[in-house]
C-alpha positions as MATLAB code, in Angstrom:
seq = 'XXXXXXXXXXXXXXXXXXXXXXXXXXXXXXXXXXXXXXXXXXXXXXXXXXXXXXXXXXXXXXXXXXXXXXXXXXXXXXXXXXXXXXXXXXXXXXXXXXXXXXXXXXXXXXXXXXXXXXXXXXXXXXXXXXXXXXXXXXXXXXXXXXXXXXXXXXXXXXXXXXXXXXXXXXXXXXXXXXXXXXXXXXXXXXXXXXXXXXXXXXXXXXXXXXXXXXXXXXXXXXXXXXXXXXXXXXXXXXXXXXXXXXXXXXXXXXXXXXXXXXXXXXXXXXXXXXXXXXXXXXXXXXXXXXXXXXXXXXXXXXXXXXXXXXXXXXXXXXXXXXXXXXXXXXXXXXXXXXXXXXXXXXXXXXXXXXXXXXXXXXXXX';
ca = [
      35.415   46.886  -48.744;
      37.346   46.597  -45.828;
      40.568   47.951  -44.993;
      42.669   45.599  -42.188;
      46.157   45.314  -41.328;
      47.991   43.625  -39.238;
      50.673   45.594  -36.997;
      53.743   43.468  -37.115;
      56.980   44.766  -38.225;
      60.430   44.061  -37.826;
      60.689   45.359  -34.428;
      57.503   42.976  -33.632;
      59.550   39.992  -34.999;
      63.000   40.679  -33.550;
      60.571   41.052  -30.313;
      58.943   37.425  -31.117;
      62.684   35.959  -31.226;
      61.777   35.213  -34.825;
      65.033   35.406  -37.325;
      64.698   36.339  -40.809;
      66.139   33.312  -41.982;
      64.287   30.870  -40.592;
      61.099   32.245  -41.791;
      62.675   32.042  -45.409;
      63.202   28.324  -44.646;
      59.714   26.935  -43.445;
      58.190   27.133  -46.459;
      55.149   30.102  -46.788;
      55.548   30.954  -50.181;
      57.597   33.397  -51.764;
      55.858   37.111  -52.281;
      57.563   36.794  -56.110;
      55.119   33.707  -56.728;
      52.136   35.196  -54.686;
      52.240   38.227  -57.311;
      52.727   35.901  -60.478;
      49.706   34.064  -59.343;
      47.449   36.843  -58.218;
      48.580   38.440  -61.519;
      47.265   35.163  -63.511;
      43.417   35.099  -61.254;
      43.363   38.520  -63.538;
      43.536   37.680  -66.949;
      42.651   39.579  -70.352;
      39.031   39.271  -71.114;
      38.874   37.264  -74.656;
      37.132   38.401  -77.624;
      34.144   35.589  -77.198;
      33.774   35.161  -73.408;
      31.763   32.364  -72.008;
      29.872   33.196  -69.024;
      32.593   31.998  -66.677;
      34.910   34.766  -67.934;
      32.325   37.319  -67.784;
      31.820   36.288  -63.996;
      35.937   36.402  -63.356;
      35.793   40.042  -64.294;
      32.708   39.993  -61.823;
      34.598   38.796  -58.772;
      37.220   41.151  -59.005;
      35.125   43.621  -57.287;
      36.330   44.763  -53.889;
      34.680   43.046  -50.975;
      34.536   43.011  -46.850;
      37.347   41.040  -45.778;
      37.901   39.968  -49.224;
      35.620   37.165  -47.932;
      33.946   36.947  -51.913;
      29.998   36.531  -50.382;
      28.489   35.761  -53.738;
      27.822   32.968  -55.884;
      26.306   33.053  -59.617;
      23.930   30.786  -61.434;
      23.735   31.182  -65.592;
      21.098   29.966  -67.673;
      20.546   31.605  -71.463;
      20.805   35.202  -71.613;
      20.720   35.570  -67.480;
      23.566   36.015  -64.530;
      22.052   35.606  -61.034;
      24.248   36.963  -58.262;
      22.959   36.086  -54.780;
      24.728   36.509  -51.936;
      26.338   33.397  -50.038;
      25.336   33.848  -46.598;
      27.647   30.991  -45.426;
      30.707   34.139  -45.450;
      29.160   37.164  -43.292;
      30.998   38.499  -41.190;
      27.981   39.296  -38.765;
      30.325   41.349  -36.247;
      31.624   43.864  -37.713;
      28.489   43.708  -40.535;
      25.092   42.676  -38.628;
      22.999   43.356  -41.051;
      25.187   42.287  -44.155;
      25.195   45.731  -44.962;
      28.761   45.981  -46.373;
      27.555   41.792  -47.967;
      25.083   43.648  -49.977;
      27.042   46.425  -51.240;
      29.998   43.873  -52.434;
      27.259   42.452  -54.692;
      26.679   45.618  -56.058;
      30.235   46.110  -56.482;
      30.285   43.045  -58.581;
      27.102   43.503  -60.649;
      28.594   46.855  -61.728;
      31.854   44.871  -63.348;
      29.500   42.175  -64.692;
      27.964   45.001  -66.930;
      30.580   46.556  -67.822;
      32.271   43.535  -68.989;
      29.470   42.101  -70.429;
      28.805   45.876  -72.425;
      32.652   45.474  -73.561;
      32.144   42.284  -75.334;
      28.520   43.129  -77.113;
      26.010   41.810  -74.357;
      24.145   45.193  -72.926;
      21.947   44.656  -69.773;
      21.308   46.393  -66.431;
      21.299   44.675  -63.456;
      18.410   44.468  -61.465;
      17.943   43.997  -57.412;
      15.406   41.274  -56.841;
      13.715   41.512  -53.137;
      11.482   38.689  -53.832;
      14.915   36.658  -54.612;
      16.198   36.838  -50.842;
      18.372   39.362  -52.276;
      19.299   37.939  -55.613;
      20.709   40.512  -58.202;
      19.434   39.280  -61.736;
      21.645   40.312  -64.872;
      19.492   39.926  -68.286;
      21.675   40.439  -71.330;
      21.586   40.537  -74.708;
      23.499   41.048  -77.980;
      24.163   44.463  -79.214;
      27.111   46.930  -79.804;
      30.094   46.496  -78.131;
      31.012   49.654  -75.511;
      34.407   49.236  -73.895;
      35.585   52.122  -71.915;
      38.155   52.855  -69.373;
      36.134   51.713  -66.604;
      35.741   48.146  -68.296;
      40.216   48.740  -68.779;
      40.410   49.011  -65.499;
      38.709   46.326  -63.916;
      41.485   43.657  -63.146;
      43.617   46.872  -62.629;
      41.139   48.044  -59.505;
      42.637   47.450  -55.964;
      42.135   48.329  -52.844;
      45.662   50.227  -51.546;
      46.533   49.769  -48.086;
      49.246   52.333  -47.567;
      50.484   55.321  -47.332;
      50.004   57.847  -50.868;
      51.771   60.207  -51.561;
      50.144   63.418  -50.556;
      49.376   64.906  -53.843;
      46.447   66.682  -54.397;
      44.108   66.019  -56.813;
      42.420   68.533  -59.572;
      39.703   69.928  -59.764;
      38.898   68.353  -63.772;
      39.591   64.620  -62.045;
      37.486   64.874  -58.887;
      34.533   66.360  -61.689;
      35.549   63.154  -63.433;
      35.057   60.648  -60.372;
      31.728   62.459  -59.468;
      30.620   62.217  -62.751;
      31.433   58.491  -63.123;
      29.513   57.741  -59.935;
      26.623   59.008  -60.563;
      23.675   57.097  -60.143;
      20.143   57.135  -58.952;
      19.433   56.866  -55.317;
      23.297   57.736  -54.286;
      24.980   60.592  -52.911;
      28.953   61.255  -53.145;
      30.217   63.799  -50.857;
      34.202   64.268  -52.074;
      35.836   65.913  -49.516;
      39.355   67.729  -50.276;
      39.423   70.224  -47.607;
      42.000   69.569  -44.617;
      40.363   70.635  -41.526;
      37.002   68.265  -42.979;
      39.873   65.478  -43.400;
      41.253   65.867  -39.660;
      37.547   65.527  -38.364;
      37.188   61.985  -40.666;
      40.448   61.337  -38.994;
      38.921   61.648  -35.762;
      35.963   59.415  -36.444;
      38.194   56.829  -37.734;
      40.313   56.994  -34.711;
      37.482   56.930  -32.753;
      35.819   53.903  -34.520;
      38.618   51.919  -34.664;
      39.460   52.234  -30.954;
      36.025   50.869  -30.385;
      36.647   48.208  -32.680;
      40.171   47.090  -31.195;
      38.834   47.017  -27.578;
      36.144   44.274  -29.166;
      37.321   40.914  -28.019;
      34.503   39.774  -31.191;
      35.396   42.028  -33.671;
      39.034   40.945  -33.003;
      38.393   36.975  -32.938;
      36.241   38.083  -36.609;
      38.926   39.751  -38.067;
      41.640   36.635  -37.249;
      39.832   34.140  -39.139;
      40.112   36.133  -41.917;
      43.740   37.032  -41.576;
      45.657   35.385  -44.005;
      49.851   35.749  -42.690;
      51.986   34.524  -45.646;
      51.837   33.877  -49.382;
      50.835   30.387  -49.322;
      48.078   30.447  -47.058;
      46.682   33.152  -49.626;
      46.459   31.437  -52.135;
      45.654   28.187  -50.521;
      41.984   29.655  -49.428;
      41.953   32.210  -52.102;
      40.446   34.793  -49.938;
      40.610   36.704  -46.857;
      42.788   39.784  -46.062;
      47.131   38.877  -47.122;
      49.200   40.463  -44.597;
      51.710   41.405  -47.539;
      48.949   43.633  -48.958;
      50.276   46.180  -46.485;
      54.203   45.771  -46.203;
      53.798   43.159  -43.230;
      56.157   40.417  -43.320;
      55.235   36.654  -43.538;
      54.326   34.532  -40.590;
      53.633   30.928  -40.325;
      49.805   30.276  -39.939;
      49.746   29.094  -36.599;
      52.406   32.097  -35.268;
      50.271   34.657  -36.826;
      47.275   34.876  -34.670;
      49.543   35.132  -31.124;
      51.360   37.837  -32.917;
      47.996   39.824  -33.372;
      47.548   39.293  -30.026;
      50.699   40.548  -28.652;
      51.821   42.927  -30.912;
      48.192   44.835  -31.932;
      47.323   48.241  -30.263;
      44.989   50.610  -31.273;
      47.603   53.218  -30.774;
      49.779   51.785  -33.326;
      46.645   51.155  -35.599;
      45.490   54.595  -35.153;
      48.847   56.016  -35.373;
      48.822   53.905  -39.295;
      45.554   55.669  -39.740;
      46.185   59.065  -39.561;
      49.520   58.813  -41.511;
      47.628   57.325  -44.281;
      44.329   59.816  -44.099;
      47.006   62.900  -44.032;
      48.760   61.279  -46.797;
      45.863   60.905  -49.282;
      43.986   63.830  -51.489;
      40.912   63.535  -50.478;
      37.973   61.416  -49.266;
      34.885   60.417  -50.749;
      31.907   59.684  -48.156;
      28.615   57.286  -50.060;
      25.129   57.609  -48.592;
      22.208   55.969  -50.303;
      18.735   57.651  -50.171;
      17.553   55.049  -47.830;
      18.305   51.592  -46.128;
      18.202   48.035  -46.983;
      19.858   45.821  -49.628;
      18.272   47.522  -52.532;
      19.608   50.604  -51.359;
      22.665   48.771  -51.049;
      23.209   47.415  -53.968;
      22.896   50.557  -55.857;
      25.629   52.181  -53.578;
      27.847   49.568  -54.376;
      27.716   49.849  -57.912;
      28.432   53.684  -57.584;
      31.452   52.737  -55.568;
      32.703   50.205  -57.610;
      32.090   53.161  -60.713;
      34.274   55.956  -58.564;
      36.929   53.573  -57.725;
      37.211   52.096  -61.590;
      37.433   55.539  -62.792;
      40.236   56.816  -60.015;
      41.787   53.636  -61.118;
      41.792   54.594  -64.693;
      43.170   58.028  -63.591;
      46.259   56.684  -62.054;
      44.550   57.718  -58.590;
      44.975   54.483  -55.507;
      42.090   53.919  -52.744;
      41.549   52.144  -49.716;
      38.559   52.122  -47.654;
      38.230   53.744  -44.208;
      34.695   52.160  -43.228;
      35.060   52.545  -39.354;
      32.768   55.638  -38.773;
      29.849   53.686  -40.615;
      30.772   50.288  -39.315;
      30.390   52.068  -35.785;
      26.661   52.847  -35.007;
      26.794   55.999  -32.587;
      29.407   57.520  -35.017;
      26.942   57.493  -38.230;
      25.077   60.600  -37.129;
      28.566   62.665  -36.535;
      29.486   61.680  -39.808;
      26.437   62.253  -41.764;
      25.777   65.995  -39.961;
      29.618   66.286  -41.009;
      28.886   65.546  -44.904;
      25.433   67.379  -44.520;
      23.478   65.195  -45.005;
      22.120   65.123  -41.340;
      19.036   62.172  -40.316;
      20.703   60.020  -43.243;
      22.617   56.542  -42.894;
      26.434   57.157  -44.585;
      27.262   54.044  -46.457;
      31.081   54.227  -47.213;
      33.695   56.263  -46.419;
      37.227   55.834  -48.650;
      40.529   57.694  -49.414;
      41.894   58.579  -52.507;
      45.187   59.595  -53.824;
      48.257   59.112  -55.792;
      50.838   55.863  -54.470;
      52.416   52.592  -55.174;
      50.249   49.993  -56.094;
      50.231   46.684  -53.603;
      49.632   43.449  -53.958;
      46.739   42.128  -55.392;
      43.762   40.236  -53.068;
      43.534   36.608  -54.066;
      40.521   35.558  -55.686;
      38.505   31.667  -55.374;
      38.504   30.027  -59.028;
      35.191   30.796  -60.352;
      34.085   26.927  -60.138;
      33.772   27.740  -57.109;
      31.394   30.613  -57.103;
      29.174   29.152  -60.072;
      25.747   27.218  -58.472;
      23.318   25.280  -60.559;
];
């Protein structure tokens, strides 16, 4: 759900002393092989999944710090999702907040590509499980739809759009597909609302940035070249948003040196003024049930604006940052209430894809 970068351009690497060339020649992967690989982690669902391919569609869900907190247990007719507390990030998400709503984002592909291949169910938060999501299936007609298409399309873009704006019959259309009990989706199109987002963004970043925590946090999920990607399979690829590749052990001094939250901020607002709009989430109430739900509306508006040739990113910062939740939910009207997530939408290139663990990994006994 998250939406990093790291600042380092060219003028951050001439300033380094670092030539072009000799990061070719060290050996951190080439960006050609990064996207045939990423590209294979997505494959075509087949005709007669097993349950393994089923829960490869599932983990292609977006996530905070692409840190994939979830593993899955199958037995006959049943998925159980439950989150894998061993990747929080309990800085910049305390109360696994953003944790929770990642396994919603995943239970919503789970049913979709379940639906698609003639196995209906609804998933279904279980409190008593420590926060276990349990997916009950069984056969019946098959329902592919766009949303189910889209799936290992779906990415989070972490750039600049185009600054197109977006009609009135498509923002219906995202609404529509986001519906769900218990969520709200305020889609906000309106320039002077946009320039106030801005401002909270700004505003919640800078606090961010001047967080020595939040900062060390972010690092260890920073992955700086192609290889180190796909060697841990997770965590936030600095080519995702036009940075250049590093070395591991360079890229952490370059955060240090070369991150401001000027520059950040400066990134921020170029990409907020460049997108068509912005969709804010708030659930009806708080806690991982809550949670849950808003993820799989989420993970329903983003699927659809993928379907509709329409790029997002996420711009979490106001919600991330306690005292800036109340200025954002009086903004959206929906004063007293918690705002859940805040992303941009619009028309742009597409990026690289996020790497993803192999699902032998993420399946428990």
């Amino acid at each position: 759900m998250d939406r990093r970068r790291i600042l380092i351009g060219g003028g951050g690497l001439a300033a380094l002393g670092v030539g072009a060339a000799w990061l070719g020649a060290i050996g951190m992967g080439s960006t050609s092989g990064y996207a045939a690989a990423t590209r294979a982690m997505r494959p075509a669902l087949p005709a007669n999944p097993e349950a393994r391919d089923i829960i490869r569609y599932a983990t292609l869900a977006p996530n905070g710090h692409n840190t994939q907190p979830w593993t899955f247990a199958v037995s006959p007719g049943l998925i159980t999702i439950r989150p894998d507390l061993s990747r929080r990030t309990p800085v910049v998400d305390p109360d696994d907040h953003h944790l929770f709503v990642s396994l919603g984002c995943a239970a919503e592909n789970l049913a979709l590509a379940s639906a698609a291949r003639g196995h209906r169910g609804d998933p279904q938060f279980d409190a008593a499980g420590k926060g276990a999501i349990a997916f009950a299936h069984q056969p019946g007609p098959s329902e592919a739809s766009s949303l189910f298409d889209a799936i290992p399309l779906r990415q989070s873009t972490r750039g600049e759009f185009d600054g197109r704006a977006v009609s009135t019959a498509i923002l219906r259309a995202l609404s529509d597909a986001a519906r769900r009990p218990g969520v709200d989706l305020v889609l906000i199109t309106d320039r002077p609302m946009i320039d106030r987002i801005r401002d909270l963004v700004i505003a919640g970043n800078s606090a961010q940035m001047a967080d020595a925590a939040f900062l060390r946090e972010l690092k260890s999920w920073l992955r700086y070249n192609p290889r180190q990607a796909l060697r841990t399979g997770d965590g936030l690829y600095s080519g995702a948003t036009g940075n250049p590749a590093l070395p591991d052990w360079l890229g952490p001094y370059a955060v240090d040196w070369l991150d401001t939250a000027k520059s950040e901020n400066d990134k921020y607002a170029r990409q907020i003024r460049s997108s068509g709009g912005i969709a804010v989430f708030v659930g009806v109430g708080e806690g991982p049930a809550h949670w849950v739900a808003v993820g799989r509306a989420c993970q329903r508006f983003a699927l659809q604006a993928t379907a509709l040739g329409l790029k997002h990113a996420f711009i979490n910062q106001p919600v991330e940052t306690p005292a800036l939740r109340p200025d954002l939910a009086a903004l959206v009207g929906l004063p007293g209430r918690r705002p859940d997530l805040v992303m941009r939408f619009g028309y742009g290139a597409p990026r690289p894809y996020a790497p993803r663990r192999p699902v032998s990994e993420v399946i428990v006994a």
